[in-house]
N, C-alpha and C positions, 0 to 999 in steps of 0.2 A: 598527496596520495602516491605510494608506490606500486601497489599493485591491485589487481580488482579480482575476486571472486565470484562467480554466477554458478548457483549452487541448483542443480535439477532437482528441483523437488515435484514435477509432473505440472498439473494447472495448480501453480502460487507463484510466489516470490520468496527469492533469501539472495541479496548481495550483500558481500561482505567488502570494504574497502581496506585495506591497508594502508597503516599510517609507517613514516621510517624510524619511529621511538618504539617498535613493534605493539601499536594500539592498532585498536580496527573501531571501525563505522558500522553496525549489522544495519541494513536496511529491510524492514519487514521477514518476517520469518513466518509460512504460514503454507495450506494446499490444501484444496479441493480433493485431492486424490489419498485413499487409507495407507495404497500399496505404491509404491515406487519399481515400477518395472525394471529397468534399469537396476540389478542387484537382486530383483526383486523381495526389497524390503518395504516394511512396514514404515509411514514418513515419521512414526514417533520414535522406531527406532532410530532412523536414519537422526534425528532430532539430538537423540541420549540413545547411544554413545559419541555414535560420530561427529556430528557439528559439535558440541560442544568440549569436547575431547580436541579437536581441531585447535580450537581457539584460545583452551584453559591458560596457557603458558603466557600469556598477552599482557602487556605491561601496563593495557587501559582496555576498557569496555564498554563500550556506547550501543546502545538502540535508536533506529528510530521507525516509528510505524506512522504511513504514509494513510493510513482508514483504515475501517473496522471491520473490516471483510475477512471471513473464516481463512480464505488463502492468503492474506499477510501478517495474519496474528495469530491462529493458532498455536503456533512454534512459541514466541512468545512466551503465553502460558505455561506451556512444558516447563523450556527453561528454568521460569522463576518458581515454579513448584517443587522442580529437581534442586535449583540452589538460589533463593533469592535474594543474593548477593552477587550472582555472576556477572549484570552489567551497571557501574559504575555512573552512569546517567543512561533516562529513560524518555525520549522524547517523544511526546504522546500529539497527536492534532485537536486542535479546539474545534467545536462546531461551532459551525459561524451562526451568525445573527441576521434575522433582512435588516429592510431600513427602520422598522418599527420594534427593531431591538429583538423579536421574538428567535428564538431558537428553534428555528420549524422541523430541524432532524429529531430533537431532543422530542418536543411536544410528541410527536409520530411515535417514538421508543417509547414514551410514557402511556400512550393508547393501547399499543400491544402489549405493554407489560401489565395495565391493567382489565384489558376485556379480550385477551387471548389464550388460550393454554402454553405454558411459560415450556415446555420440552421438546416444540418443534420448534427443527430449524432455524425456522423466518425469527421466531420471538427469539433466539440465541443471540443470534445477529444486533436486534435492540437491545436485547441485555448489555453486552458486550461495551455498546453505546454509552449505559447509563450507571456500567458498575465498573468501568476498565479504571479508573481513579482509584476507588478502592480497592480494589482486587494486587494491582500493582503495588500500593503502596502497602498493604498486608506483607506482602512478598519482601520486594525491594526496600521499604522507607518512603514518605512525602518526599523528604530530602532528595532523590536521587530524577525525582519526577520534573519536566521538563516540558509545559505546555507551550506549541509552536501554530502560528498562523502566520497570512504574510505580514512581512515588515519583523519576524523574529530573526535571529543570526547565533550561530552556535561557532565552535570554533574546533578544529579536526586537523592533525598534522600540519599544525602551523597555518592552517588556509582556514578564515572565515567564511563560511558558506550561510546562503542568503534564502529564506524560505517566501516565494513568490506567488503560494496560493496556499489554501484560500483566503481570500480578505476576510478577515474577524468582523467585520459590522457592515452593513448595508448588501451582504450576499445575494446576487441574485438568482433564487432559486427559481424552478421551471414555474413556466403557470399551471401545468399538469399537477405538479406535486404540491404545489402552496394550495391549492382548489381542493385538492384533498384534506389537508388539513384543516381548512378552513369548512368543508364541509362537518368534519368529524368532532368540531367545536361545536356546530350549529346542533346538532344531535343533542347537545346537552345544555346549551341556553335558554329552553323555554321555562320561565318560570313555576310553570306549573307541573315541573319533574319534582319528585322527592329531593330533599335539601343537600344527598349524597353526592347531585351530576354537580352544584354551585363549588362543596367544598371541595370536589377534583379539581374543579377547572382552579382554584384558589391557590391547590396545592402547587401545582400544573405550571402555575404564573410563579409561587415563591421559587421551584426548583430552578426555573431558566434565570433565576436575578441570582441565586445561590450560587448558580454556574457558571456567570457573568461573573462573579467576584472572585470564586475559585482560582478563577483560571487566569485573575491580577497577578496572582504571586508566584514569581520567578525565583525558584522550585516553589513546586504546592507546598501548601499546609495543611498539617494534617488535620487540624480541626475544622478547616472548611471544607475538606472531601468527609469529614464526620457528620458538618451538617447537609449534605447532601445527600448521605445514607439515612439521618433521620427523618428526612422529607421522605424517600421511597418508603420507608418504614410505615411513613402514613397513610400513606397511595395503599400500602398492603391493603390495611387494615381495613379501608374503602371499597378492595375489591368484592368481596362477599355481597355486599349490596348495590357495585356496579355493576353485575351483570345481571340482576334481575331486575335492572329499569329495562321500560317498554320499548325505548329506544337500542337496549344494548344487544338485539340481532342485526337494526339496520349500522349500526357502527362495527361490527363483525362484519357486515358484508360490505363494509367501504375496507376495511382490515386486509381482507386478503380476495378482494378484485386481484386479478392478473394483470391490469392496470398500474394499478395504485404499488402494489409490491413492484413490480418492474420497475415506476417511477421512482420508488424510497431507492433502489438496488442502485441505481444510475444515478441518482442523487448523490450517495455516498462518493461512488466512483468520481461525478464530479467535483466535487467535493476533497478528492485526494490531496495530498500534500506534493508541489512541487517546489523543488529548490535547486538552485546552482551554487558555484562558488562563485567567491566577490573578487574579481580580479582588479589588482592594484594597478598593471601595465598593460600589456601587451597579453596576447593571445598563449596559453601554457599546456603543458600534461595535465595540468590540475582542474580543467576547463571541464565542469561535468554537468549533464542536468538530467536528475532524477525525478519521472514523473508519477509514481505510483499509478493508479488505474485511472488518469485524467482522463476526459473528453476534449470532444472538439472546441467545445465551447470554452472550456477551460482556456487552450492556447489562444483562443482569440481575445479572452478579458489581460492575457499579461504578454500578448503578443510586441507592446513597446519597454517588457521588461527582458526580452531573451537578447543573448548574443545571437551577432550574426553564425558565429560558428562555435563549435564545439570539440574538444577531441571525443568525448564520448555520451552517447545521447540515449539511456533508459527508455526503450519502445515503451507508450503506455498503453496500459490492460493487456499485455500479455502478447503484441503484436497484433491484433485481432484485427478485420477489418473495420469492423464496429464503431472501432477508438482511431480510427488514422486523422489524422488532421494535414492539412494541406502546409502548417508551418513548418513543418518534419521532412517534406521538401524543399523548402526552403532555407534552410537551416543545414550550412554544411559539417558536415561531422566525420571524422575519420571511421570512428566503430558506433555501431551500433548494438543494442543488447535487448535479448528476447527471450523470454522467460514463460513456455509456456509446454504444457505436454496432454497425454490423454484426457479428454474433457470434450462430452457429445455438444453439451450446452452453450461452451467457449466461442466457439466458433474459429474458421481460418485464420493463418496468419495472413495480414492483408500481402495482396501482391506487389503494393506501392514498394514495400523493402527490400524486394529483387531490382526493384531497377534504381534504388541507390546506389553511388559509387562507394560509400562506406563498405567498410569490412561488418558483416554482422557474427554476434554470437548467439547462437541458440542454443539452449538445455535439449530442443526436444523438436524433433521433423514429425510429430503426430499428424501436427493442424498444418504440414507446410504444403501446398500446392504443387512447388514448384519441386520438391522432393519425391513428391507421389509422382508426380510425371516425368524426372529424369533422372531418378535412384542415385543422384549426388549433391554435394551441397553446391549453394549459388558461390559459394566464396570462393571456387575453385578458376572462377572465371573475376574475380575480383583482383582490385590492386591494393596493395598493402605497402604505405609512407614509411613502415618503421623497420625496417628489415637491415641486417647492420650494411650490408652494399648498395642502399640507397633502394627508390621502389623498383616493384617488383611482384608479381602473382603470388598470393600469399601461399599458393602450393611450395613453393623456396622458401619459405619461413622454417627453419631450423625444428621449431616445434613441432609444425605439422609434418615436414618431412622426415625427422628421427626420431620425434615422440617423447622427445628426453630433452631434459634443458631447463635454462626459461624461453620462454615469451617475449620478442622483442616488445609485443605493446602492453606486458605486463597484465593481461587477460585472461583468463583460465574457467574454464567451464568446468565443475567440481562434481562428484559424484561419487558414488559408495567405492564405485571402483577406480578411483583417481582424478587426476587431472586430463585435460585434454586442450588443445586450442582453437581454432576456429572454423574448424571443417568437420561438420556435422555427423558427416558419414562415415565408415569404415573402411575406404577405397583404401588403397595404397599408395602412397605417390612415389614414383620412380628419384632414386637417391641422387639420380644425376642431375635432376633439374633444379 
């Protein structure tokens, strides 16, 4: 990797890596937010023209989406609607299995697509789940599609990097969420429901073996993301008469509990894809670990697969405090990267990331605490390894103090209106220091 991109797209995600063959990495492309303050543009403008316009001239073009969440994948879609040839592989994440092989995120998407109205939000969200194979591969080709859990490995600027979550089989989902599912099955088990609740749950069982087979083949194939559309197909056909079984209020109201929604919401985020690279030696620049919207729980199931340290370390969920995990202290890192802007819902950036000795980059001081209360960035008071006189306050970083240049650590915070480096704010810092 030569250089890194963190692109403000308000509450989402878009990092772009750089390769030295000028290939790039996109990591999720997606936001919560319509309008991008910042410019204030629209994020599917900001989408087409500009990211993609950005990128066109690039000698290679990779995706990869880390979950299924509107703010890492929306961008995504745009893309391959505007031209779905633009990235050359597409690495999509499998939903994992428990230990009894069931696909409990998948089952969950299959409920709401069948006894929900399909135009809010929440059922988007399962769609997204159960049609992003096809929908991509329409676009793009099977060919280019790229199913990744742990123990996958893909290969990017000469460096093999190593996908570390989630485990494809034996996943262990919450008891909150598996209780739900498991409820939402029992609604439909008593034999003396009309023959319509037997042949869902049938179908229900074929889709998760279909998807199980699908997602053998490295790249998909297209006939088996075909017979996976033919299986929803029948689910359609099903629903007219699922929802006027005597049960299909009480499964609406397990549907969308504030509970139950919350738990699938967090589940996903669990559920994110995390990956590093495979280092052959010794400790490098190429040292990266990207966590998409993991949880805590997350770093503690692969906490004997992380390095002790990192050059740079992907905040997960957006720096929130919600997602801090206690490894992230642990774990020493030169930068860290935070990706996160207006969002009531989001919540703060935790405070834990102020008192890191890392350099952090943010898109966006909305959710920052420590912003609100001292109207500058923390980094001003931080030390910076890469500076070419050795360390140093990253206020002396060439970037941030002339604004023109590169980047000693190859960094850049991206936006409609340019580049920037790692000082959040608009101060100025004196030329002499």
């Amino acid at each position: 990797m030569q250089w890194l991109e963190l692109h403000n797209v308000e509450y989402g995600e878009c990092i772009v890596l750089g390769g030295a063959h000028h290939d790039i990495l996109m990591v999720d492309c997606g936001s919560i937010n319509q309008k991008i303050r910042e410019g204030n543009l629209d994020f599917s403008d900001y989408v087409d023209p500009t990211l993609m316009e950005r990128y066109s001239a690039c000698s290679g073009r990779a995706f990869l989406l880390t979950h299924y969440h509107r703010d890492h994948l929306c961008g995504l879609y745009q893309m391959l609607a505007k031209r779905g040839g633009y990235f050359d592989r597409i690495l999509l994440p499998v939903s994992p299995a428990d230990t009894h092989g069931r696909h409990l995120l998948l089952d969950f998407a299959l409920f709401v697509y069948a006894f929900l109205p399909r135009q809010s939000d929440y059922a988007q969200v399962n769609l997204s789940a159960l049609r992003i194979f096809s929908r991509v591969a329409k676009s793009a080709g099977a060919d280019r599609i790229y199913p990744i859990a742990a123990g996958s490995s893909f290969l990017f600027d000469d460096v093999t990097y190593d996908v570390l979550w989630p485990d494809r089989e034996g996943y262990p989902f919450s008891d909150l969420f598996a209780s739900a599912v498991e409820q939402l099955n029992v609604c439909l088990a008593s034999p003396f429901l009309p023959e319509v609740a037997q042949r869902f749950l049938e179908l229900k069982a074929r889709y998760g073996k279909a998807y199980h087979l699908c997602c053998q083949s490295v790249p998909l194939q297209a006939e088996k993301i075909a017979r996976l559309d033919a299986l929803l197909e029948q689910v359609d056909l099903l629903v007219p008469e699922l929802q006027l079984l005597p049960t299909a209020p009480d499964i609406v109201q397990i549907l969308t509990d504030p509970a139950t929604t919350t738990a699938y919401s967090d589940e996903l985020n669990t559920a994110s894809v995390i990956f590093h690279n495979r280092r052959t030696s010794e400790a490098s620049l190429d040292d990266i670990l990207m966590t998409g919207d993991a949880a805590p729980e997350s770093f503690d199931a692969i906490a004997d697969r992380l390095y002790h340290d990192y050059y740079i370390v992907k905040a997960p969920h957006h720096g929130t405090a919600s997602h801090w995990s206690h490894w992230l202290s642990e774990i020493a890192a030169s930068h860290i990267l935070i990706s996160n802007g207006e969002y009531q819902k989001g919540g703060k950036i935790a405070s834990e990331y102020v008192d890191l000795p890392a350099v952090k980059h943010c898109t966006n001081c909305a959710a920052c605490s420590w912003y609100a209360s001292s109207g500058c960035s923390c980094n001003r008071v931080a030390c910076c390894y890469d500076l070419p006189m050795g360390a140093g306050l990253t206020i002396k970083c060439p970037r941030c103090r002339e604004r023109k240049g590169t980047a000693p650590c190859g960094i850049y915070i991206v936006s409609h209106g340019g580049e920037r480096a790692c000082l959040c704010d608009d101060l100025p810092v004196q030329p002499g220091l």
